[in-house]
KEPA-314871 format. One record per atom (N, C-alpha, C): x, y, z; atom name. Coordinates in Angstrom, 2 decimals. Example, Ala and Ser with C-alpha at 12.3 -4.5 7.8 and 13.67 -1.06 7.14 Angstrom:
// KEPA-314871
east | north | up | name
13.19 | -5.69 | 7.80 | N
12.30 | -4.50 | 7.80 | CA
13.20 | -3.30 | 7.80 | C
12.85 | -2.25 | 7.08 | N
13.67 | -1.06 | 7.14 | CA
12.90 | 0.03 | 7.87 | C
END
This chain:
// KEPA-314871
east | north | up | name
98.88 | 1.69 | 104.22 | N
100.04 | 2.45 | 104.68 | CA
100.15 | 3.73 | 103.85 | C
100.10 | 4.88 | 104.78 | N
100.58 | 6.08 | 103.84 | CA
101.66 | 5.93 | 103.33 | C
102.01 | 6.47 | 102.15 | N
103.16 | 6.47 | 101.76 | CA
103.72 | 8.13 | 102.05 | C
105.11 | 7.86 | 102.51 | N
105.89 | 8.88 | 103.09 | CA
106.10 | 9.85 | 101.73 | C
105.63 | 11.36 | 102.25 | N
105.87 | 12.34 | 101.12 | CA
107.27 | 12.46 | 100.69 | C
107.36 | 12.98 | 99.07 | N
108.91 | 12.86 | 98.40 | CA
109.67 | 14.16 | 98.99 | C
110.61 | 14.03 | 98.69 | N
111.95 | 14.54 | 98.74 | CA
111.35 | 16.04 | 97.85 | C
110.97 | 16.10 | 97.19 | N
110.45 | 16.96 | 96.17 | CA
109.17 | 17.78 | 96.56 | C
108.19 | 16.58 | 97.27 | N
107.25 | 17.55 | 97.93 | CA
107.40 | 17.95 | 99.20 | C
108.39 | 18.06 | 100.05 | N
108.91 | 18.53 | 101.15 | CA
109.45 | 19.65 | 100.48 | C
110.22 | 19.39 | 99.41 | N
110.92 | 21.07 | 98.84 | CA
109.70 | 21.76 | 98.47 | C
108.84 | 21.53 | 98.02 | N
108.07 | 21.94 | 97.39 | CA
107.00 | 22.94 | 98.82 | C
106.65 | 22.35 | 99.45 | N
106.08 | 23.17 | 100.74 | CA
106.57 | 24.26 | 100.94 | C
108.48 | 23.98 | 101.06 | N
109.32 | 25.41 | 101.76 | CA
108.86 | 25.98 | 100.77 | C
108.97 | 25.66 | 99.66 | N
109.15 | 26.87 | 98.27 | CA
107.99 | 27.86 | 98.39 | C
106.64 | 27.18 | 98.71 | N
105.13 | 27.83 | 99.19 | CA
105.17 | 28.63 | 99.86 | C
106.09 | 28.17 | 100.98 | N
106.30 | 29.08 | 102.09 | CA
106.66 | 30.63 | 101.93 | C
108.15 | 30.16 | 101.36 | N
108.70 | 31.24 | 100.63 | CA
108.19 | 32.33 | 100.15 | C
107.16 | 31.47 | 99.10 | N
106.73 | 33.01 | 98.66 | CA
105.44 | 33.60 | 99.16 | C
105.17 | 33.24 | 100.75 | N
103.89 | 34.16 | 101.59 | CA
104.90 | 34.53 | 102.26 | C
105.98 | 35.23 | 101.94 | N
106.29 | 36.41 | 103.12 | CA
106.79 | 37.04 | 102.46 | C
106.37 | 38.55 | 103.05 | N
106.85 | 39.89 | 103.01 | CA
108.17 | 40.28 | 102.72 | C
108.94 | 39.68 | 103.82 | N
110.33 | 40.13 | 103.64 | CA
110.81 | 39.83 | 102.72 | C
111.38 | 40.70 | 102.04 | N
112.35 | 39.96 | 100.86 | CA
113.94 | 39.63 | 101.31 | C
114.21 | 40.00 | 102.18 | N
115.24 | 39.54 | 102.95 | CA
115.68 | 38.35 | 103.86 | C
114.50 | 37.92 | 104.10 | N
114.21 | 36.42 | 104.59 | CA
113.52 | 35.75 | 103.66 | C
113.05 | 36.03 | 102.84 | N
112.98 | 35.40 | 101.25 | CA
114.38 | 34.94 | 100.94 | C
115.17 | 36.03 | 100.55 | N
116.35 | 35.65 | 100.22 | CA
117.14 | 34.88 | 101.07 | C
117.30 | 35.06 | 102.03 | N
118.31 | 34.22 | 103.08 | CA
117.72 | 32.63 | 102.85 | C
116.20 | 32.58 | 102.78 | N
115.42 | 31.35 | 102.58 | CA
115.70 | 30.24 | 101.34 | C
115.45 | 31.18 | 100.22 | N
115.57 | 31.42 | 98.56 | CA
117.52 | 30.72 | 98.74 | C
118.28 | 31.20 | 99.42 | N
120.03 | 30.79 | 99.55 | CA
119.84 | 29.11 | 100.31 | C
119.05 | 29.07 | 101.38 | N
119.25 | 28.00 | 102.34 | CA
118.59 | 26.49 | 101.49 | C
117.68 | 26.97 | 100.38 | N
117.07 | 25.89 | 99.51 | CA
118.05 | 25.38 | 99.16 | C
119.25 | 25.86 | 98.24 | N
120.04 | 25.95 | 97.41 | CA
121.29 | 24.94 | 97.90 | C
121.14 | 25.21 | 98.93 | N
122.66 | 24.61 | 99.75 | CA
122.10 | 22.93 | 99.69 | C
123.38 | 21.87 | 99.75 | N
123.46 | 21.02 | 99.86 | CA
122.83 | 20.60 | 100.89 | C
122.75 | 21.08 | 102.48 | N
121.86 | 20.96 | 103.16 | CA
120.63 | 21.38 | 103.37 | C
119.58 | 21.62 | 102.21 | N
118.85 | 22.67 | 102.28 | CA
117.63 | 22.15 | 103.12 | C
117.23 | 21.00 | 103.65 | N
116.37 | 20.94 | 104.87 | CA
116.30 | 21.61 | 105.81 | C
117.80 | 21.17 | 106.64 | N
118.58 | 21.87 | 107.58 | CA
119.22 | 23.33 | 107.66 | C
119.53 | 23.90 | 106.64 | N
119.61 | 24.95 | 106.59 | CA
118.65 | 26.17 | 106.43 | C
117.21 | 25.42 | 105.92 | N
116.16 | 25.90 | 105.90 | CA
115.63 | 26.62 | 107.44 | C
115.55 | 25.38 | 108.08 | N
115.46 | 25.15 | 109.71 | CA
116.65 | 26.18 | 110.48 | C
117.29 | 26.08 | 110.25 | N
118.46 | 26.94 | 110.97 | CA
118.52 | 28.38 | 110.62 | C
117.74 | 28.84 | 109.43 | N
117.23 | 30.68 | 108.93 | CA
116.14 | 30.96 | 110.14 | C
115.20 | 29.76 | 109.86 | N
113.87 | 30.19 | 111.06 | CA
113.91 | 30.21 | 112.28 | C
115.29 | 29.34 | 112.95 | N
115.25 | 29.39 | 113.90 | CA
115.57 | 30.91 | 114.86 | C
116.15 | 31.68 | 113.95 | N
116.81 | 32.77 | 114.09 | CA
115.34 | 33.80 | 114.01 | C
113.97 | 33.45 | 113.50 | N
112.96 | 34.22 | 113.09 | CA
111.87 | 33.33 | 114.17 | C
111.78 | 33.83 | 115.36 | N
110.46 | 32.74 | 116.49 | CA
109.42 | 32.74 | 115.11 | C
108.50 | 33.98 | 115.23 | N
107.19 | 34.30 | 114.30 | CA
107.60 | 33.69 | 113.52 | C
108.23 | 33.67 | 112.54 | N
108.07 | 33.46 | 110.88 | CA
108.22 | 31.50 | 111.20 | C
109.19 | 31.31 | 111.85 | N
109.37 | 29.54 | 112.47 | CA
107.98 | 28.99 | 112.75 | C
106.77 | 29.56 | 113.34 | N
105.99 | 29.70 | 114.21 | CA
104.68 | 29.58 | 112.85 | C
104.99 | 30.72 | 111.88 | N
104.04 | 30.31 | 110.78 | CA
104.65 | 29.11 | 110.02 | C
105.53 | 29.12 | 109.42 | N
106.67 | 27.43 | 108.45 | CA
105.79 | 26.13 | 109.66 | C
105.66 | 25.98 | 110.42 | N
105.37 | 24.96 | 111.51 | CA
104.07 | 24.95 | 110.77 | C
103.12 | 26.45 | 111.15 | N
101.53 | 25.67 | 110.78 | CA
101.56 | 25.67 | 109.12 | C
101.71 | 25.84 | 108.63 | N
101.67 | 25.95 | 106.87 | CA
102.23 | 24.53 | 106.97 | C
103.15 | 24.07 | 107.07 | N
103.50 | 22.55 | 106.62 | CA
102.54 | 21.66 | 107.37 | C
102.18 | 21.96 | 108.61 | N
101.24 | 21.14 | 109.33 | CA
99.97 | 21.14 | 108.70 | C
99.44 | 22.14 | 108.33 | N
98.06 | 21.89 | 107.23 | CA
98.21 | 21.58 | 106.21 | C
99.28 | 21.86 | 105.68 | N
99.71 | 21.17 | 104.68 | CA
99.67 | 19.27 | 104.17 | C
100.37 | 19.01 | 105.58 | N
100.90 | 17.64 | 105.76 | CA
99.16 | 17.16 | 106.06 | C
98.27 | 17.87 | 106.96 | N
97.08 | 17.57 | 106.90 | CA
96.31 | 17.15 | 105.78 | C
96.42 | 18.25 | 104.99 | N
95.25 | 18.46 | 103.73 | CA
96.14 | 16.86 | 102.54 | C
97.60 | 16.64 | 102.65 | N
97.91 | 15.65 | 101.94 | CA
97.17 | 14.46 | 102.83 | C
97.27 | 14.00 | 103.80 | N
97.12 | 13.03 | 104.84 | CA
94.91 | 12.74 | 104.55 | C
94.23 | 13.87 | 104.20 | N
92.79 | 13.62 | 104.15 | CA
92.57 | 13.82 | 102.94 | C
93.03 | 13.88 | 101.63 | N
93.48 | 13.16 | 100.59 | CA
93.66 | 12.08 | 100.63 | C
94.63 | 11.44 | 101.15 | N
95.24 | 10.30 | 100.70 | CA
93.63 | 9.20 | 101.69 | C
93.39 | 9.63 | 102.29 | N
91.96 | 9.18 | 102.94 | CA
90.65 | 9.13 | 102.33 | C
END
């Protein structure tokens, strides 16, 4: 059984994320949404507002979640 990634390495992805983009303005709005008590969800709710940038966060965690998943293999 895989074991389900932490709480910590889910933060840890956005944080990656974070810092491959340009904007520093959606950095920051990003960089604020970590921060918040909801910061999964609030993460999700900056990108939704950004198609493209939502569109890259999707494949970066997905290869991501890959490259952990053929590891753990």
């Amino acid at each position: 059984m895989i074991t389900p990634l932490s709480v910590s390495g889910r933060y840890q992805i956005m944080m990656d994320f974070v810092e491959t983009l340009g904007s520093e303005s959606l950095q920051d709005e990003l960089n604020e949404a970590l921060i918040e008590k909801r910061a999964f969800l609030e993460f999700e709710e900056v990108l939704k507002r950004c198609p493209t940038r939502n569109q890259q966060w999707r494949k970066l965690c997905n290869d991501k979640m890959n490259a952990i998943a053929r590891t753990w293999m």
